[in-house]
C-alpha positions as CSV (number, residue, x, y, z in Angstrom):
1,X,192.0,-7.4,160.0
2,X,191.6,-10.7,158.1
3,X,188.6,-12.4,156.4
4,X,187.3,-14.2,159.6
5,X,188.5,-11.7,162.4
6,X,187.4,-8.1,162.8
7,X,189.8,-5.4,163.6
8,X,189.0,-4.4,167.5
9,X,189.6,-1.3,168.6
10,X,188.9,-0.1,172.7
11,X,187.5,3.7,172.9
12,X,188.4,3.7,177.0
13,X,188.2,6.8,179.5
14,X,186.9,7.7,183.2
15,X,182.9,9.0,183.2
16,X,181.8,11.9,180.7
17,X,185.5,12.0,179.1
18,X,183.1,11.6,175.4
19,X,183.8,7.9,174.5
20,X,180.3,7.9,173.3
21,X,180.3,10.7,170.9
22,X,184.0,9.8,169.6
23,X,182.4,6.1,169.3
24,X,179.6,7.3,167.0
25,X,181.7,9.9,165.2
26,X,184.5,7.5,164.0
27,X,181.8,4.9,163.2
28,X,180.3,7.1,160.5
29,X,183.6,8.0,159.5
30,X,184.9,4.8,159.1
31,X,181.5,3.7,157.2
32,X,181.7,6.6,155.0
33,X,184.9,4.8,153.7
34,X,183.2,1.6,153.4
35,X,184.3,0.0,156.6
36,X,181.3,-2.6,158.0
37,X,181.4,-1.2,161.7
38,X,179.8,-3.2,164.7
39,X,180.2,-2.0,168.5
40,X,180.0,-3.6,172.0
41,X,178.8,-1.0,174.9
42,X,179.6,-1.7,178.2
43,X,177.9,-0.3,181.0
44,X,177.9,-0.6,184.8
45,X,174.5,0.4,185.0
46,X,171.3,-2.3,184.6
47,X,170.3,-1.5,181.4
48,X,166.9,-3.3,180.7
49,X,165.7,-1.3,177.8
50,X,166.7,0.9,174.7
51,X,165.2,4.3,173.9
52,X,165.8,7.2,171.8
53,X,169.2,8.6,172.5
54,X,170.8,6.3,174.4
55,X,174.3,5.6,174.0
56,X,173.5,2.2,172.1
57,X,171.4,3.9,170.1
58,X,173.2,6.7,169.0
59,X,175.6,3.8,168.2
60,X,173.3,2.7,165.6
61,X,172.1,5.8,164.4
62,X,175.6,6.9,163.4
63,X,175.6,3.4,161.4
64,X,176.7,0.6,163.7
65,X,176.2,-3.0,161.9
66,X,175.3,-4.2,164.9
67,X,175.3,-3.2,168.8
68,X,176.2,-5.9,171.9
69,X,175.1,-4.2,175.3
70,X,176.6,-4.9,178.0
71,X,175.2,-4.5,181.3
72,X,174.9,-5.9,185.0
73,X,171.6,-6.8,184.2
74,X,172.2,-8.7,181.0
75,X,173.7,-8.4,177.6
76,X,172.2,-8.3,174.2
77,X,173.0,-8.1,170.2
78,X,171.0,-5.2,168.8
79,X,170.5,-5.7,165.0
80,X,168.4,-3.9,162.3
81,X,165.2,-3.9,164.3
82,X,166.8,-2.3,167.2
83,X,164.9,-5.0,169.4
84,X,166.5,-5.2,173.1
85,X,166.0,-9.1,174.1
86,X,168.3,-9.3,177.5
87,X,169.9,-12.7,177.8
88,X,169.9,-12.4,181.9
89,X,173.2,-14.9,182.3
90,X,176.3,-13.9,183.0
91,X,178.5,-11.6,180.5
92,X,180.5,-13.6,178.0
93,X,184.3,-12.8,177.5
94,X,184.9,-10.3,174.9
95,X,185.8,-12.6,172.4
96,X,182.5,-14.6,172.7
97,X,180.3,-10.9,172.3
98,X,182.2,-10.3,169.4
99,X,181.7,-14.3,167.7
100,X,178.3,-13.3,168.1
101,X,178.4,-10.3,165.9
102,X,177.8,-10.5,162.2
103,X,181.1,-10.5,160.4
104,X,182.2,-7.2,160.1
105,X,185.4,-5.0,159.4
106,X,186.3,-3.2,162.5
107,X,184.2,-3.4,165.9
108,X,184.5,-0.4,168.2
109,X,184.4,-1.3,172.3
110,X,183.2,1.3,174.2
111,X,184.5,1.0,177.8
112,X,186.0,-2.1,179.3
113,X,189.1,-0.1,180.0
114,X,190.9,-3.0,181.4
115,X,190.5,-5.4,178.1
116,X,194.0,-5.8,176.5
117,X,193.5,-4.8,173.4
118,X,194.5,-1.5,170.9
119,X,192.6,1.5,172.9
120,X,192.2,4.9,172.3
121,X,192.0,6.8,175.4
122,X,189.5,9.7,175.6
123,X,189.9,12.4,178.0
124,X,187.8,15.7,179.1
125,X,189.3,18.3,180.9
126,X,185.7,17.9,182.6
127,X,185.3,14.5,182.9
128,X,185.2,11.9,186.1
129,X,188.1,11.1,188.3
130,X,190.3,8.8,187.3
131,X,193.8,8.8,186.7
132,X,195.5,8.7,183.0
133,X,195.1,5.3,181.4
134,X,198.2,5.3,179.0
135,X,200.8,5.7,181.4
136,X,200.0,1.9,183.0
137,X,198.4,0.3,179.7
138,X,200.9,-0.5,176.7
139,X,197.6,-1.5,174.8
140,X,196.4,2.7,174.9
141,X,198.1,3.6,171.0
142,X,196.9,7.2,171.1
143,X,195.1,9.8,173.4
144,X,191.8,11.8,172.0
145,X,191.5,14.9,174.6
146,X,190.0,18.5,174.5
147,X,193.6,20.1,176.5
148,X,197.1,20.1,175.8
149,X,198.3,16.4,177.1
150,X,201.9,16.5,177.9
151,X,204.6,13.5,179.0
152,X,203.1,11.1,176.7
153,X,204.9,8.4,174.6
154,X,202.0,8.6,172.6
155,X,200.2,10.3,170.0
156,X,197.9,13.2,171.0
157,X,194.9,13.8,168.9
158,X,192.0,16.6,169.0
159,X,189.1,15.3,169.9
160,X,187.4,17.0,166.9
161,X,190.3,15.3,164.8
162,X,188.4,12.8,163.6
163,X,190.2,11.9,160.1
164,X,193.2,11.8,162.3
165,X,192.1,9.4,165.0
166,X,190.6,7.1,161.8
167,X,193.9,7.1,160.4
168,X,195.5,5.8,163.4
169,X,193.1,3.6,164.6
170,X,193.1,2.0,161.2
171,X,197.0,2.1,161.0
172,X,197.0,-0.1,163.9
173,X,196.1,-2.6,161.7
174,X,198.4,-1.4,159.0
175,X,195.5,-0.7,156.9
176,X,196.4,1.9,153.6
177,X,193.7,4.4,152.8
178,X,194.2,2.6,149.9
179,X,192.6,-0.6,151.0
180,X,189.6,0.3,152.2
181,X,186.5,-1.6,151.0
182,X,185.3,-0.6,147.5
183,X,181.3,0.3,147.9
């Protein structure tokens, strides 16, 4: 994490494995220590409007700086005002969503499984099909499940263990709980 580049962190899994609800949970964690948190959601639906309880919104409700959608229908940066003005082109890269952010600490990326960057991977003993991302992706640094995942070479976490998942995330970056923003 450095002055002009936030710290990017992928939360990645198959359908219903909770990417959504670790996403929101670790954002008010990691603003409860003073961290500026942004997110990108990716979806392969056409999302052409924002209501009550949808994912990007629960984003900001938990206290996302900002929220880039991503969809087949468009993309957009939702700020403050929550209004969802779809820019109909093509998606940019990641790198171009996140430029377009505010500068912020840390920005969490829901989905895009395939980006190569630091991931968690969430799985559900309930969730879609799909087989185990960290076994094929060096960029997967820890695995947030609800069941017992053996055979890993990496850590396991709770999916309630949200401290711990906020300590490794941020250890990724070698950040000390020490150096977290002063509010």
């Amino acid at each position: 994490m450095t002055a002009s580049s936030p710290l990017l962190i992928g939360i990645a899994g198959w359908k219903n494995s909770g990417k959504t609800t670790l996403v929101t949970r670790l954002v008010a964690a990691l603003t409860a220590r003073g961290y500026r948190v942004s997110t990108v959601k990716s979806s392969h639906h056409c999302i052409t409007t924002e209501f009550e309880g949808s994912d990007s919104d629960r984003h900001k409700t938990a206290g996302a700086h900002e929220v880039a959608l991503v969809s087949p229908a468009g993309w957009t940066v939702i700020g403050g005002e929550g209004k969802l003005a779809l820019n109909p082109s093509p998606s940019p890269s990641l790198n171009e969503i996140v430029a377009r952010l505010a500068l912020v600490d840390i920005v969490l990326v829901e989905g895009m499984k395939r980006a190569p960057i630091p991931k968690i991977e969430v799985r559900r003993i309930a969730q879609g099909e799909g087989p185990p991302l960290a076994p094929s992706d060096t960029h997967v640094f820890a695995i947030a499940a609800d069941h017992e995942v053996p055979d890993t070479n990496v850590p396991v976490f709770s999916l309630d263990d949200i401290e711990g998942i906020a300590q490794a995330l941020l250890a990724t970056a070698h950040i000390a709980e020490s150096e977290a923003p002063q509010t």
